[in-house]
DSSP file (Angstrom, degrees, kcal/mol; ACC not computed):
  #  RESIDUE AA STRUCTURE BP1 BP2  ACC     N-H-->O    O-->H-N    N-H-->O    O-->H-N    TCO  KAPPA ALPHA  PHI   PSI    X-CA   Y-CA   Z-CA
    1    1 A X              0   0    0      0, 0.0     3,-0.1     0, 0.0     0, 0.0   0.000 360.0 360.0 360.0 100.5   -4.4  -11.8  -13.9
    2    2 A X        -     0   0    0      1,-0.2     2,-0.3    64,-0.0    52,-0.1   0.784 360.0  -0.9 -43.6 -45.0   -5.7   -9.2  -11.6
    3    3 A X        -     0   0    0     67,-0.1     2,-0.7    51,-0.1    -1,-0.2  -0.932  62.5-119.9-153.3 144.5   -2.1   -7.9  -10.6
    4    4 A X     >  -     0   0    0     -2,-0.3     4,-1.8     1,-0.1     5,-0.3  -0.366  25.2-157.2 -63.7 107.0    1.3   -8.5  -11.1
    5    5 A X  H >> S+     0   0    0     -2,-0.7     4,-1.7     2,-0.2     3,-1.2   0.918  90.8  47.8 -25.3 -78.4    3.1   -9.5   -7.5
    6    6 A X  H >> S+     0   0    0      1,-0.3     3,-4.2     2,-0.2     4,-1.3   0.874 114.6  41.4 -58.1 -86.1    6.3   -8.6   -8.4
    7    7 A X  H 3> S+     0   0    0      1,-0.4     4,-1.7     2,-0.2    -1,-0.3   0.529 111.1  56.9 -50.0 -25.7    5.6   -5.3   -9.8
    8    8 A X  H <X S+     0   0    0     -4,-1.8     4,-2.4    -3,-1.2    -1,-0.4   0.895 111.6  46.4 -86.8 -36.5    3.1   -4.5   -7.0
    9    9 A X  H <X S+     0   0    0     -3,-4.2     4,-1.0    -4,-1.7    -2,-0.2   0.699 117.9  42.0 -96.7   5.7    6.1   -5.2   -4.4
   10   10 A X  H  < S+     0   0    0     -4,-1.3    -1,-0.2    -5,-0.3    -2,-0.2   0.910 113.1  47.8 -76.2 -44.2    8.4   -3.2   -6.3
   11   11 A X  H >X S+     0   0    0     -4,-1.7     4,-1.9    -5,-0.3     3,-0.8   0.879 114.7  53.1 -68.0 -46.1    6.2   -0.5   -7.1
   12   12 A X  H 3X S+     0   0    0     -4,-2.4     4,-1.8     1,-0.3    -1,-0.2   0.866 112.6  40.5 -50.5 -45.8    5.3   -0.7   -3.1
   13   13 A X  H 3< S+     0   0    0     -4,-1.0    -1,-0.3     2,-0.2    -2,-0.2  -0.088 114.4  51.1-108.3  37.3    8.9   -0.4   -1.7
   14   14 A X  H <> S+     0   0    0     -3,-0.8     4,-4.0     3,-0.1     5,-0.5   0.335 118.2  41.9-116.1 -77.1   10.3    2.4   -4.4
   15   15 A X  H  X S+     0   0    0     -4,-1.9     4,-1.8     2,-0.2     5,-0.5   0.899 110.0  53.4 -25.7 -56.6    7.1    4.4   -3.4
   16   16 A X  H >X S+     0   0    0     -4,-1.8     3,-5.3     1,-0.2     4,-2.2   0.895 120.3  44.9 -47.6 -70.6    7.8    3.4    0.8
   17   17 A X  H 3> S+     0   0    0      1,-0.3     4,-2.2     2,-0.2    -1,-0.2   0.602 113.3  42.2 -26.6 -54.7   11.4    5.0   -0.4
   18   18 A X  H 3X S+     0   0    0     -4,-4.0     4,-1.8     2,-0.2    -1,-0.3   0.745 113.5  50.0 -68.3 -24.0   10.5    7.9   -2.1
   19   19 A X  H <X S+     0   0    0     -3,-5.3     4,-3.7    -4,-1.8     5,-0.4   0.804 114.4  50.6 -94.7 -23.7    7.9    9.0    0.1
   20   20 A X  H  X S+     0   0    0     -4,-2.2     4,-3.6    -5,-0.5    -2,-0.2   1.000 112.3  43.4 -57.1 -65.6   10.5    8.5    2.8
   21   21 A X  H  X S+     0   0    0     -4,-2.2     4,-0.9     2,-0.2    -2,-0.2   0.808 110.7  56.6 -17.2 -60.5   12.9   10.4    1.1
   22   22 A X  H  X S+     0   0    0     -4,-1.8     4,-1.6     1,-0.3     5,-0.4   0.891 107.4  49.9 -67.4 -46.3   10.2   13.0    0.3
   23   23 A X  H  X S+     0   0    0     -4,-3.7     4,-1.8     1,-0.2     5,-0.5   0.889 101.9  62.3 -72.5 -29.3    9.6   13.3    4.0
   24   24 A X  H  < S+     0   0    0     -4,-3.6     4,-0.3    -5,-0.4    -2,-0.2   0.821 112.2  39.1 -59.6 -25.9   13.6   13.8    4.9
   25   25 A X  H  < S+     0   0    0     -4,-0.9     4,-0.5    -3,-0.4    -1,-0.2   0.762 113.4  48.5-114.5  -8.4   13.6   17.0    2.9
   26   26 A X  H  X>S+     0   0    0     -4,-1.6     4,-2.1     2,-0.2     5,-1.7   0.843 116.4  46.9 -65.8 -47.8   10.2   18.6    3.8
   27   27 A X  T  <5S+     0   0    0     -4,-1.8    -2,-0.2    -5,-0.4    -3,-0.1   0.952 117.4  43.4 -65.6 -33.4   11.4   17.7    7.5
   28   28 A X  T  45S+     0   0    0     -5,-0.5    -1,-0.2    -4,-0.3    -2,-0.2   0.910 111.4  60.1 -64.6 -18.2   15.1   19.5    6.2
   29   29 A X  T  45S-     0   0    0     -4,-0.5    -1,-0.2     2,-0.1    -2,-0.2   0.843 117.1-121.9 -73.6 -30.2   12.7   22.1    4.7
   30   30 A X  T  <5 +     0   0    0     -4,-2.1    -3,-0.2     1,-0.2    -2,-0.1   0.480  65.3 136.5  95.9   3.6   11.4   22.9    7.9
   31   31 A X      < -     0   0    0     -5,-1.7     2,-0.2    -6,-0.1    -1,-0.2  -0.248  58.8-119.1 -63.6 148.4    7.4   21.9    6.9
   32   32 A X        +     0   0    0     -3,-0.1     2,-0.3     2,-0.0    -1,-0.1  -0.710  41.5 175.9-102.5 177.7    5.7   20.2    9.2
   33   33 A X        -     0   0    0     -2,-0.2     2,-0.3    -7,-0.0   -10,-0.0  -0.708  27.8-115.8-172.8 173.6    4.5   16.8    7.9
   34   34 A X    >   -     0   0    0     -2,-0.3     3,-4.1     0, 0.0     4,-0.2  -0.963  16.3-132.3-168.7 128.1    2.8   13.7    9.3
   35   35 A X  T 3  S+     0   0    0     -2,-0.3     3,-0.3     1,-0.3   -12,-0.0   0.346  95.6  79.3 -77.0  -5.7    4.5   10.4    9.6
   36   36 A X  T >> S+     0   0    0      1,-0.2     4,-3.4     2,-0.1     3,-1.9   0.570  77.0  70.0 -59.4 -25.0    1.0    8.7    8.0
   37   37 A X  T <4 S+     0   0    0     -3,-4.1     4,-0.3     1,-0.3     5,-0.3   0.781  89.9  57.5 -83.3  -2.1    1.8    9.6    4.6
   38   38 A X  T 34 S+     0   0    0     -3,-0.3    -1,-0.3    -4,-0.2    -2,-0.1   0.156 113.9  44.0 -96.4  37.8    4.6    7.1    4.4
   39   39 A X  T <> S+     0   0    0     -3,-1.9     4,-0.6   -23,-0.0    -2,-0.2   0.588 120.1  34.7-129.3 -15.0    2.1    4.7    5.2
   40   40 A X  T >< S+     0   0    0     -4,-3.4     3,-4.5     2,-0.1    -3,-0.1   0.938 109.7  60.7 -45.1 -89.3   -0.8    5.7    3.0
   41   41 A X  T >> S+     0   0    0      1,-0.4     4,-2.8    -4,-0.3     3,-0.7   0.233 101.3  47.0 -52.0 -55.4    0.8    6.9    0.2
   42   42 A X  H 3> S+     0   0    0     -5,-0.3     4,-2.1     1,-0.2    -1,-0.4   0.841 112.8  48.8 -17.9 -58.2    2.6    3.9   -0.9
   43   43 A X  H <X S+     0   0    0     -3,-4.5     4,-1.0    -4,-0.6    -2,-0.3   0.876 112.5  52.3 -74.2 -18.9   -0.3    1.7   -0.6
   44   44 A X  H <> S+     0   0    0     -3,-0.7     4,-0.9     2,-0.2    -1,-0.2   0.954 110.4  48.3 -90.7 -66.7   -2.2    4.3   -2.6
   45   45 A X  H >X S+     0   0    0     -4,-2.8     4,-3.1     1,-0.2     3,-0.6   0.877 106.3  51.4 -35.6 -69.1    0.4    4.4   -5.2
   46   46 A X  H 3X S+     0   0    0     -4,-2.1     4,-1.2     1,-0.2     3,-0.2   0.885 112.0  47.9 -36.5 -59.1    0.8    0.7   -6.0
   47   47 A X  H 3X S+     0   0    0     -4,-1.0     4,-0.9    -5,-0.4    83,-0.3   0.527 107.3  55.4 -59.7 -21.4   -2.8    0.1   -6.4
   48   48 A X  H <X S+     0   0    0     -4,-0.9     4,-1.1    -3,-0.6    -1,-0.3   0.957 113.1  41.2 -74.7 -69.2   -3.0    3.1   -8.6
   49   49 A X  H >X S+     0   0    0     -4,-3.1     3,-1.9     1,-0.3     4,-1.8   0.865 120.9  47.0 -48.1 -56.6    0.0    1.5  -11.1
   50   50 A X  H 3X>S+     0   0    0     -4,-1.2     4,-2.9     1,-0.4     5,-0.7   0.955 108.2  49.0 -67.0 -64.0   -1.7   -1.7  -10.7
   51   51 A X  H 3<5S+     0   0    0     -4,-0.9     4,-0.5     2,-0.2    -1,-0.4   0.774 112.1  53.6  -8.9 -47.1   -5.0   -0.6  -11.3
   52   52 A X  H XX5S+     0   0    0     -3,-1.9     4,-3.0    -4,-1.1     3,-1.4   0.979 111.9  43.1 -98.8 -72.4   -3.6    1.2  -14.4
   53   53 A X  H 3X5S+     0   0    0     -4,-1.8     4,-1.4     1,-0.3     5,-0.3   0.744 105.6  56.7 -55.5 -30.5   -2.1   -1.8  -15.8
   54   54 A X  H 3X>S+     0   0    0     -4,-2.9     4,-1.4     2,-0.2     5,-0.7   0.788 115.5  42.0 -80.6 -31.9   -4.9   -4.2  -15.2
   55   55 A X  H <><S+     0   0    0     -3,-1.4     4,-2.2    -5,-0.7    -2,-0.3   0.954 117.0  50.1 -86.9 -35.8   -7.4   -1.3  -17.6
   56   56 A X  H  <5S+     0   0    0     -4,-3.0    -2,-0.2     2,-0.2    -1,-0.2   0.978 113.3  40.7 -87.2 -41.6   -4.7   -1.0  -20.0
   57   57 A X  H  <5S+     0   0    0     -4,-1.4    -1,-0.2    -5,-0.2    -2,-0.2   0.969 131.8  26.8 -42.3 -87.3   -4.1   -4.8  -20.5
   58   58 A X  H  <5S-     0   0    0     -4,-1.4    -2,-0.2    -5,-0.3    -3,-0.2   0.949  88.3-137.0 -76.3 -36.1   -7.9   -5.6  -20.5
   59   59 A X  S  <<S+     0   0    0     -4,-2.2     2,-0.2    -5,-0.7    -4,-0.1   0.839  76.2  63.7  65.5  28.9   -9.6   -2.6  -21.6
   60   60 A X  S    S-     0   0    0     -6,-0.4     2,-0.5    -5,-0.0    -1,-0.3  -0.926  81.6-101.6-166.5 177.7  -12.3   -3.0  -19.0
   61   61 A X        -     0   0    0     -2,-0.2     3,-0.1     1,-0.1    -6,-0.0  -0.796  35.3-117.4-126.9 159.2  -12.8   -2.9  -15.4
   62   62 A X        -     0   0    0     -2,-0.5    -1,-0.1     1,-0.2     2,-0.1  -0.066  35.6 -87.0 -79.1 175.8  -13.3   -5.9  -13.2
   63   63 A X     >  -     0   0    0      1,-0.1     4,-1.4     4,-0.0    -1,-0.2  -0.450  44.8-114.0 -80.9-180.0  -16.5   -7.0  -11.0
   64   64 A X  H  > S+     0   0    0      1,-0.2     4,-3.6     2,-0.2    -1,-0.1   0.858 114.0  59.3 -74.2 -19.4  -16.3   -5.5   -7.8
   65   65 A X  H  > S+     0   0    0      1,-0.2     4,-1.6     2,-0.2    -1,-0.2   0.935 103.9  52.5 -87.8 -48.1  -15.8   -8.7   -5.9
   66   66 A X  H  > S+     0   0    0      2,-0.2     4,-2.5     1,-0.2    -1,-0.2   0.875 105.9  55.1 -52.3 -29.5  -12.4   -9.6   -8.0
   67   67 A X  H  X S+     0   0    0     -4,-1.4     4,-2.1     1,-0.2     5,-0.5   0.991 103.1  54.7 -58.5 -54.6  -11.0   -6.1   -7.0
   68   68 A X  H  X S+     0   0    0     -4,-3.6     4,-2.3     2,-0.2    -1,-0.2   0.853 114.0  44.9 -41.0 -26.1  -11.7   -7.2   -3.4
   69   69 A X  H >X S+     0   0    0     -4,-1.6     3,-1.3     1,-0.2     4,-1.1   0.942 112.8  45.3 -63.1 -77.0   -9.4  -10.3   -4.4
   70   70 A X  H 3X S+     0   0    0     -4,-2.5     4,-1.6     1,-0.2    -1,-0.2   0.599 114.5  49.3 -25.9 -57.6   -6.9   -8.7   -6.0
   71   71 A X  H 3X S+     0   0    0     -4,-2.1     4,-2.1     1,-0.2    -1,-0.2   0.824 113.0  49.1 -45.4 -47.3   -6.6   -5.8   -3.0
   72   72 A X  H XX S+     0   0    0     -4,-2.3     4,-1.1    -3,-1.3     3,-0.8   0.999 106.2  49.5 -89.2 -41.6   -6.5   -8.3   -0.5
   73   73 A X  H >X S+     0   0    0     -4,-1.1     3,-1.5     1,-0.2     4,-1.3   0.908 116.4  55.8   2.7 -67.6   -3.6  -10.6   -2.3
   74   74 A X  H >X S+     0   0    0     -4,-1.6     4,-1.6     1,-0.3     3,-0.6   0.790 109.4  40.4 -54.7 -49.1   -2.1   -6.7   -2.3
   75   75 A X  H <X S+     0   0    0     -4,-2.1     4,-0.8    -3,-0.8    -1,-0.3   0.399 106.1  62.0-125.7  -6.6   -2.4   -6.3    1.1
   76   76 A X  H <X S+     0   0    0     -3,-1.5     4,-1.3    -4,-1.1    -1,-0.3   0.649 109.0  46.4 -86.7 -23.3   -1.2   -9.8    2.1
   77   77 A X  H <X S+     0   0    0     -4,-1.3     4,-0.8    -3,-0.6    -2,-0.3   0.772 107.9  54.4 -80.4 -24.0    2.1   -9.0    0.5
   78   78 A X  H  X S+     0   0    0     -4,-1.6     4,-2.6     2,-0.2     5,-0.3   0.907 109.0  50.4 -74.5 -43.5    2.2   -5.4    2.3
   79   79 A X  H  X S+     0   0    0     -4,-0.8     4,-1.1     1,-0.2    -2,-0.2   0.854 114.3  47.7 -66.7 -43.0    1.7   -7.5    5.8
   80   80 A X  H  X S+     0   0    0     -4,-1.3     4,-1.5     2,-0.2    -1,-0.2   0.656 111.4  46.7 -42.5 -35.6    4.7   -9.7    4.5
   81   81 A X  H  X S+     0   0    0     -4,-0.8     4,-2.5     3,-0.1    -2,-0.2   0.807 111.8  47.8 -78.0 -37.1    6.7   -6.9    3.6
   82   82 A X  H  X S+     0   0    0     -4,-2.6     4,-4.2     2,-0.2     5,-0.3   0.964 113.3  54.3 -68.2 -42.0    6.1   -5.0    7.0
   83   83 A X  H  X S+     0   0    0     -4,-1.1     4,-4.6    -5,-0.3     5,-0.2   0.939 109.0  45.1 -26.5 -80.2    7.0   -8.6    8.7
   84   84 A X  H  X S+     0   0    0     -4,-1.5     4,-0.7     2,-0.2    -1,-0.2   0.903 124.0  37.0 -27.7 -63.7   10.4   -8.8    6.7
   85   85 A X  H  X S+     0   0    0     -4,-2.5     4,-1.0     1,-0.2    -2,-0.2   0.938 122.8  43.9 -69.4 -51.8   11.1   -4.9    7.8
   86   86 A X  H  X S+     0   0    0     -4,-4.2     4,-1.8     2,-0.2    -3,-0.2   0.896 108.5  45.7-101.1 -57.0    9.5   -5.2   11.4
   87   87 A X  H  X S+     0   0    0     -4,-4.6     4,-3.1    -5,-0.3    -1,-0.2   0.831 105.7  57.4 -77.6 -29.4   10.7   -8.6   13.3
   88   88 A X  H  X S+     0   0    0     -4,-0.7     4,-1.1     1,-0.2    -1,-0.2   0.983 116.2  43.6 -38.4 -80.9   14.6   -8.4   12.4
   89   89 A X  H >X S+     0   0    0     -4,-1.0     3,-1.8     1,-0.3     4,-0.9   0.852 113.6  51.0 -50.9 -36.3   13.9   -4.8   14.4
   90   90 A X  H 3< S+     0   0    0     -4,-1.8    -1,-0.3     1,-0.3    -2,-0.2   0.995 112.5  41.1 -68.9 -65.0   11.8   -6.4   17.2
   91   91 A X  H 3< S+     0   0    0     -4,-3.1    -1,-0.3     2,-0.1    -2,-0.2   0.522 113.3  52.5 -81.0  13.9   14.0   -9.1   18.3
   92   92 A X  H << S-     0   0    0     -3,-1.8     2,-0.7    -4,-1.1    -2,-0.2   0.539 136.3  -0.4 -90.0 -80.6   17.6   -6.8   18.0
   93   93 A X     <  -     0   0    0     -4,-0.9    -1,-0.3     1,-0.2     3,-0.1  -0.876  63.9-173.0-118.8 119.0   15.7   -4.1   20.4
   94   94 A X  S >  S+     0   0    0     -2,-0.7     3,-0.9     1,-0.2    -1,-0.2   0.720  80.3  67.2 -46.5 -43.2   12.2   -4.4   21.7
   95   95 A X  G >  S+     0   0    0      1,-0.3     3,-2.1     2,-0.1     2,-0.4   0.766  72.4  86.1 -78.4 -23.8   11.9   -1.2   23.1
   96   96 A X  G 3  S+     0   0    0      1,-0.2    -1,-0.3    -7,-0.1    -2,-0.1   0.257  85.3  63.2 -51.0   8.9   12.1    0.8   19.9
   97   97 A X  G X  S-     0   0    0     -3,-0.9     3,-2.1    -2,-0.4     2,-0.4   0.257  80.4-164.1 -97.5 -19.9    8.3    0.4   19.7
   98   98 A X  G X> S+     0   0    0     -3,-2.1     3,-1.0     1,-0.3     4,-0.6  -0.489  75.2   5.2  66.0-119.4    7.2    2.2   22.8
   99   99 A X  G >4 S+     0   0    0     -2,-0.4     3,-1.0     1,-0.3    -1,-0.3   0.797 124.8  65.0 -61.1 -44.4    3.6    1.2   23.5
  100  100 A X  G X4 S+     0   0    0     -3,-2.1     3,-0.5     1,-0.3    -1,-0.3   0.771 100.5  54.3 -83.5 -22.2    3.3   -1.3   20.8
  101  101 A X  G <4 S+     0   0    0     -3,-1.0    -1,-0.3     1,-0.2    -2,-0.2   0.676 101.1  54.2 -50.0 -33.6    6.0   -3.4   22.7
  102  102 A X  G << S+     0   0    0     -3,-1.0     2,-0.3    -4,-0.6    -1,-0.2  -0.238  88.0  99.8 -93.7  28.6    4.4   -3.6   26.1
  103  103 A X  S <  S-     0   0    0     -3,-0.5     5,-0.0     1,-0.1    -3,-0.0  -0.842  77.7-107.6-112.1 172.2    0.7   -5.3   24.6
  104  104 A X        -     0   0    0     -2,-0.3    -1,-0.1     4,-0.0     0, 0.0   0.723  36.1 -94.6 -51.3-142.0    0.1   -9.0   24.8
  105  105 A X  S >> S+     0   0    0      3,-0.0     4,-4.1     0, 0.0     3,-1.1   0.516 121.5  55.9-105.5 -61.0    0.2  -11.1   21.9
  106  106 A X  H 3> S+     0   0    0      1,-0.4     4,-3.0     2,-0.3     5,-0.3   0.950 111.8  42.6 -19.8 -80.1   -3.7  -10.9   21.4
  107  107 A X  H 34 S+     0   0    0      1,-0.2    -1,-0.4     2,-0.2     4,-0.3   0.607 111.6  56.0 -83.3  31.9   -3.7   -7.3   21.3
  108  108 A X  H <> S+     0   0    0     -3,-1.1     4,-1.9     3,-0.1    -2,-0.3   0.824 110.1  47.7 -74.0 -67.6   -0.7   -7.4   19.1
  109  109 A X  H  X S+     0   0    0     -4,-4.1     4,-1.8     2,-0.2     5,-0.3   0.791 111.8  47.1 -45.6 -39.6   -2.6   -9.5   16.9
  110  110 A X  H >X S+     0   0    0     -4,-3.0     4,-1.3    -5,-0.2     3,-1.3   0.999 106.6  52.7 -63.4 -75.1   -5.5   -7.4   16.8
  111  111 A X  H 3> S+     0   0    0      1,-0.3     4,-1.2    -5,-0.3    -1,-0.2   0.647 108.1  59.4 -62.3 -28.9   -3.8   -4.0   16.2
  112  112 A X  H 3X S+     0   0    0     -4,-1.9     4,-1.9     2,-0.2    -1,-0.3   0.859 112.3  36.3 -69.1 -45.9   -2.0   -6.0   13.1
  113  113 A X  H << S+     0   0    0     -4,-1.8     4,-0.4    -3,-1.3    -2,-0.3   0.539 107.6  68.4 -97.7   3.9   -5.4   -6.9   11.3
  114  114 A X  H  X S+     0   0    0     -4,-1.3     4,-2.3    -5,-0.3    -2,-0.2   0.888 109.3  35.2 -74.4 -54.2   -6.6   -3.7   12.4
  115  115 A X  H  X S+     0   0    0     -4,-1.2     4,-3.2     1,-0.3    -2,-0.2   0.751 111.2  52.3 -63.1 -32.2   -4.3   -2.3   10.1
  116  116 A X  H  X S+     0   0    0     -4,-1.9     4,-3.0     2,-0.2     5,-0.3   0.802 106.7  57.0 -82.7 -32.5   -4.1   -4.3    7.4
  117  117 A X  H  > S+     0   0    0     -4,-0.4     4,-4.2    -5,-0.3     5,-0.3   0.999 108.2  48.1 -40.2 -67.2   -7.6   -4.1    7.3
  118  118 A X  H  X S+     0   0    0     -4,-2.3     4,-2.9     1,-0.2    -2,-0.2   0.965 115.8  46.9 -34.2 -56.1   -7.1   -0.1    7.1
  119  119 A X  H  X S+     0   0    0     -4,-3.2     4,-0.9     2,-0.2    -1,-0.2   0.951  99.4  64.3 -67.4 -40.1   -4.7   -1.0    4.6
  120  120 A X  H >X S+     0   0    0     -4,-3.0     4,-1.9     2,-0.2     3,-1.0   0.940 114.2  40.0 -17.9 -70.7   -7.3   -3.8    2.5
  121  121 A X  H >X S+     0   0    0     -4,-4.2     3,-1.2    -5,-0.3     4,-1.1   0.957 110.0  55.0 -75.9 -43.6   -9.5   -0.6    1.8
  122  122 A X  H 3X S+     0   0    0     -4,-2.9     4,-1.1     1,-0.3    -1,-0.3   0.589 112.2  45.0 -60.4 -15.2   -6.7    1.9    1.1
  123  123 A X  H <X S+     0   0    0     -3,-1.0     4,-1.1    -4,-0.9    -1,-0.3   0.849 110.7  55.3 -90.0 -57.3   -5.4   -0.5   -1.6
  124  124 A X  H XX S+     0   0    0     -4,-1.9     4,-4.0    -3,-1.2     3,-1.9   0.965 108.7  50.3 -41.0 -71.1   -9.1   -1.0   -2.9
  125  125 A X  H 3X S+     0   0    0     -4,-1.1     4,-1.1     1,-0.3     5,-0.2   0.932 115.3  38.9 -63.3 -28.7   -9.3    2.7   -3.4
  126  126 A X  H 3X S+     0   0    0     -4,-1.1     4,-1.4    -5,-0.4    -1,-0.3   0.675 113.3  54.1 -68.6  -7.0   -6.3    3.1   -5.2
  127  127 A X  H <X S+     0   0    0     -3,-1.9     4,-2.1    -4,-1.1     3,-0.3   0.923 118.8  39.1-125.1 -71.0   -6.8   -0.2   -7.2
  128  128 A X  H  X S+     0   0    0     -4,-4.0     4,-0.8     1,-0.3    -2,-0.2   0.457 111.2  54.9 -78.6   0.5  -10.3    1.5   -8.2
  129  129 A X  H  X S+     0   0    0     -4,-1.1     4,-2.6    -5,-0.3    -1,-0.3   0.692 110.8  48.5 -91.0 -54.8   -8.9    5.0   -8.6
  130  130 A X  H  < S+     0   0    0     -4,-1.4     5,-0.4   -83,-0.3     4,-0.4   0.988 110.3  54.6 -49.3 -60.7   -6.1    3.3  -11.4
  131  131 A X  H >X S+     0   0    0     -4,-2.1     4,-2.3     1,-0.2     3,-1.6   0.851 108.7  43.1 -37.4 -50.7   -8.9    1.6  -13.1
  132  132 A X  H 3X S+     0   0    0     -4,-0.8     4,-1.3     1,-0.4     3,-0.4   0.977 114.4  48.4 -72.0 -30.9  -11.1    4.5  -13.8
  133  133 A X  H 3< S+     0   0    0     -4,-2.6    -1,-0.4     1,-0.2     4,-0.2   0.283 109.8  51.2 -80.5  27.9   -8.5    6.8  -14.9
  134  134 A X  H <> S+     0   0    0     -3,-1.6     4,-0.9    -4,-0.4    -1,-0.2   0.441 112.9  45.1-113.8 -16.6   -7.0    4.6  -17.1
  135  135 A X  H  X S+     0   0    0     -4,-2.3     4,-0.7    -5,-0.4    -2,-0.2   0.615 114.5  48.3 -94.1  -9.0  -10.3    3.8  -18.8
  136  136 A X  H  X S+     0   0    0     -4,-1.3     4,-1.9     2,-0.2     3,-0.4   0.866 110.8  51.0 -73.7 -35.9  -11.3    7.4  -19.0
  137  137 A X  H  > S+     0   0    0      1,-0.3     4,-1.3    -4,-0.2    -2,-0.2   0.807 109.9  53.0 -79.3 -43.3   -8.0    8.0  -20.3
  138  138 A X  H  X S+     0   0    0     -4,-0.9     4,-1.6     2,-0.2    -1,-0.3   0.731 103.8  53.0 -35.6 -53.6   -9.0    5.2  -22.7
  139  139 A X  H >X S+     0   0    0     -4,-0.7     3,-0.7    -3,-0.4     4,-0.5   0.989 110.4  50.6 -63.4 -72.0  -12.3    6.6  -24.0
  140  140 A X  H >< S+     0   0    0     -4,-1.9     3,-0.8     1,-0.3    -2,-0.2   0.669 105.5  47.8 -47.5 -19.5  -10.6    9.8  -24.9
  141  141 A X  H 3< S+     0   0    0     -4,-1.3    -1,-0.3     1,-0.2    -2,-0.2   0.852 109.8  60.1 -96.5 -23.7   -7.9    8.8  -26.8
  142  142 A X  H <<        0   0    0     -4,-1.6    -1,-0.2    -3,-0.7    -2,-0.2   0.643 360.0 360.0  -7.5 -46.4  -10.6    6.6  -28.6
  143  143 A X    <<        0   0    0     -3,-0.8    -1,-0.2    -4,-0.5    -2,-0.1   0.310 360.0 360.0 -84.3 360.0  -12.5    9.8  -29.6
């Protein structure tokens, strides 16, 4: 088992939350802030846990081509989750999208696997960012 589902889309939408959260009191704080880290950061995170769980579980790290699996699984459940969140909003009011309301279907489509692409590696580096520190972490407490 490369990753758990469930835990990866729990892990995902407590992270979206927190980082949401995080950004409500920075913004109260008066900081300025950029509306990309609640979509990094999450995927960063999950991939991290998962990562983590996957080295502690085996005790080794996977080939590279299975990470790609796992990550993209991961990132077909993040494109499911955004779905859930995003068409309920789209069909009560369109216009709450600005730009991204007035394209075609085509480049709709596009600009969706453009992103999930984006997201595909950001998931990858966190996925491969858990692994190592949970197998460095591994070695040392070995020693």
């Amino acid at each position: 088992m490369l990753f758990r589902g469930y835990h990866f889309c729990l892990f995902y939408v407590l992270a979206f939350v927190a980082t949401i959260v995080l950004l409500a009191v920075v913004s109260v704080l008066g900081i300025a802030s950029n509306a990309a880290v609640v979509l990094v950061l999450p995927l960063l995170i999950a991939a991290m846990i998962e990562g983590q769980a996957f080295a502690r579980r085996y005790r080794c790290r996977p080939s590279n081509h299975l990470c790609w699996i796992a990550t993209l699984r991961m990132t077909a459940m993040v494109v499911l989750i955004y779905l859930c969140i995003i068409i309920p909003r789209v069909m009560s009011d369109p216009s709450r999208f600005g730009d991204f309301a007035h394209l075609d279907g085509m480049s709709r489509a596009l600009a969706i696997m453009m992103m999930a692409g984006i997201a595909w590696c950001l998931l990858r580096v966190g996925y491969s960012i858990g692994l190592a520190t949970e197998l460095k972490g591994q070695q040392f407490s070995d020693k």
